[in-house]
PABA-720991 format. One record per residue (C-alpha): residue number from 0; x, y, z; chain; residue in three letters. Coordinates in Angstrom, 2 decimals, always signed. Layout:
<NUM; <X; Y; Z>; A; ALA>,
...
This chain:
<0; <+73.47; -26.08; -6.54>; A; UNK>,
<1; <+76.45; -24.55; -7.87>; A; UNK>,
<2; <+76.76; -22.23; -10.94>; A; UNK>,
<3; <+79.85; -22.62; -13.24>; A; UNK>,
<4; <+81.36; -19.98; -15.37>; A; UNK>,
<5; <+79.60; -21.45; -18.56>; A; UNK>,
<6; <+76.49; -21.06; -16.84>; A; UNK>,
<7; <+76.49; -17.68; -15.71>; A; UNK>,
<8; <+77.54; -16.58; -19.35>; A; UNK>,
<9; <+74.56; -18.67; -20.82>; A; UNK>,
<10; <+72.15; -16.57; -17.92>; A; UNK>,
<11; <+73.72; -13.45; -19.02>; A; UNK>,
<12; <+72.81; -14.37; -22.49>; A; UNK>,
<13; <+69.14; -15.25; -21.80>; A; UNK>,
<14; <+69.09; -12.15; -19.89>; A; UNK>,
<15; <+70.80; -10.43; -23.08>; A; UNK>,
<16; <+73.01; -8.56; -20.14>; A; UNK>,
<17; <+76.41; -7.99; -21.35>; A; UNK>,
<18; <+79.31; -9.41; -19.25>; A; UNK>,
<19; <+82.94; -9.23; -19.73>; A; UNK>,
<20; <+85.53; -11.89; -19.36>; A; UNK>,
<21; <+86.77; -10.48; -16.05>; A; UNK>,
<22; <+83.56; -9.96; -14.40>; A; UNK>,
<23; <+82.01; -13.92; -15.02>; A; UNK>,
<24; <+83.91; -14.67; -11.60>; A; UNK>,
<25; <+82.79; -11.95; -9.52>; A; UNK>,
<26; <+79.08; -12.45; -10.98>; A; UNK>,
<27; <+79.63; -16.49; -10.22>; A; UNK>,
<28; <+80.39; -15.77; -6.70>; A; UNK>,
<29; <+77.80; -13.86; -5.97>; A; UNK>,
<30; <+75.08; -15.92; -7.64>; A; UNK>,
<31; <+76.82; -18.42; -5.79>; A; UNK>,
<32; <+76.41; -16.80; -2.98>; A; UNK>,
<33; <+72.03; -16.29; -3.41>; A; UNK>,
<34; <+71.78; -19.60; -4.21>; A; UNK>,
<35; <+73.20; -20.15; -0.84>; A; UNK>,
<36; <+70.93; -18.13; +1.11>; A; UNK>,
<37; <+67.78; -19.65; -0.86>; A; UNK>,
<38; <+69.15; -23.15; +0.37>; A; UNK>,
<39; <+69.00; -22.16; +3.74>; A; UNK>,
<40; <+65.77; -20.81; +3.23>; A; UNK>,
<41; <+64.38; -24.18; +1.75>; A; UNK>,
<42; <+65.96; -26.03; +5.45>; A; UNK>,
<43; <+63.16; -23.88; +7.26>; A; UNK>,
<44; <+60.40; -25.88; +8.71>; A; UNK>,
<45; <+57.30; -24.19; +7.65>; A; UNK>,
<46; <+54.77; -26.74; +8.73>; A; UNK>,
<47; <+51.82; -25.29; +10.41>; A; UNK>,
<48; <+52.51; -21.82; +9.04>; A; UNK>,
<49; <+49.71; -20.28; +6.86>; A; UNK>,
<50; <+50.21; -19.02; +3.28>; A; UNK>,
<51; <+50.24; -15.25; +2.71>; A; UNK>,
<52; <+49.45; -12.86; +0.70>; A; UNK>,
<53; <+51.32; -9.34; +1.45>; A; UNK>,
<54; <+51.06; -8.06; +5.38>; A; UNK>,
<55; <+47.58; -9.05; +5.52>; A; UNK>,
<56; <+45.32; -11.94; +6.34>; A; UNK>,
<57; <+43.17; -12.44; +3.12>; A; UNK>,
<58; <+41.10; -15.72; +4.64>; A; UNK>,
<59; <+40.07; -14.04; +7.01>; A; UNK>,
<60; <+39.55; -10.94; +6.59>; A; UNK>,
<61; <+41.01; -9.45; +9.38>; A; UNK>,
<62; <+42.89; -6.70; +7.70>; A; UNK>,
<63; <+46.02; -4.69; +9.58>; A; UNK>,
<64; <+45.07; -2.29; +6.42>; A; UNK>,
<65; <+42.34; -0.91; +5.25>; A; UNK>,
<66; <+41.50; -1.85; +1.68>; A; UNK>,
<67; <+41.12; +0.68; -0.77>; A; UNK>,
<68; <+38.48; +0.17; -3.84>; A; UNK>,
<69; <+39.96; -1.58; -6.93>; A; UNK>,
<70; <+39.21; +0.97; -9.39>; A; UNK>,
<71; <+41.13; +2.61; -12.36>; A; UNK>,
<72; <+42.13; +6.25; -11.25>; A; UNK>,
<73; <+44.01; +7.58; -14.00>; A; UNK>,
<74; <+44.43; +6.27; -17.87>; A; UNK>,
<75; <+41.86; +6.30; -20.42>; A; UNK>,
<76; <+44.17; +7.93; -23.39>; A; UNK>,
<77; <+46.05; +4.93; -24.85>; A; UNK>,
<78; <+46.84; +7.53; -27.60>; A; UNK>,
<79; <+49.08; +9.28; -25.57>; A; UNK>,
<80; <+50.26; +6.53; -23.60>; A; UNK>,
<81; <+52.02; +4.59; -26.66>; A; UNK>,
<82; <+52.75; +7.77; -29.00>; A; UNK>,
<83; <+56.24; +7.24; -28.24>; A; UNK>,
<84; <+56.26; +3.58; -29.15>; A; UNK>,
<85; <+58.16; +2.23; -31.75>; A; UNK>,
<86; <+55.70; -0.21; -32.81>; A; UNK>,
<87; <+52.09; -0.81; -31.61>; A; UNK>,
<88; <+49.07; -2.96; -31.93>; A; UNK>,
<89; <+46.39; -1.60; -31.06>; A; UNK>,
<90; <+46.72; -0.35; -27.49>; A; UNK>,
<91; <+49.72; -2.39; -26.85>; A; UNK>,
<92; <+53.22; -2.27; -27.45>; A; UNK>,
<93; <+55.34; -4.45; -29.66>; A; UNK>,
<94; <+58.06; -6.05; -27.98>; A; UNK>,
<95; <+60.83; -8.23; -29.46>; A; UNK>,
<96; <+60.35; -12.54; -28.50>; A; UNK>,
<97; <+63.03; -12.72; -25.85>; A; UNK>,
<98; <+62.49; -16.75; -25.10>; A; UNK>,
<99; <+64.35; -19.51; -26.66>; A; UNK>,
């Protein structure tokens, strides 16, 4: 796959990332460029390798890591969390839609 100057202005659009005339050819060439590597990496022959998850071996549970609890250890004041929000519902912020 091969990106085209058109496209890499309509990505930097989506993205709403401002790019100037006389950088669309650098930025092509280098996305370009990724897209290369993550061709090469499709040509790998994974067969027989197991799925992970991170540097550890979920099914099993042979762990190179211990694993720590899962537990909230800080939060608990939303209030002071979003007080500099511009707009909030609730305990959430309000974000503008940024998909077509």
């Amino acid at each position: 796959m091969s990106l085209d100057h058109a496209t890499v202005r309509r990505i930097a659009s989506l993205a709403r990332i401002r790019v100037e005339d006389h950088e669309v050819d650098a930025l092509c060439h280098e996305l370009n460029g990724i897209l290369g590597w993550i061709e090469q990496l499709n040509e790998v022959d994974v067969s027989g390798v197991a799925p992970m998850a991170g540097g550890t071996n979920m099914a099993t549970g042979n762990h190179a890591v211990p694993m720590r609890a899962d537990v909230v250890t800080d939060g608990g004041y939303p209030d002071k969390v979003l007080s500099n929000a511009p707009e909030r519902i609730g305990d959430f912020y309000v974000v503008p839609k940024v998909v077509e």
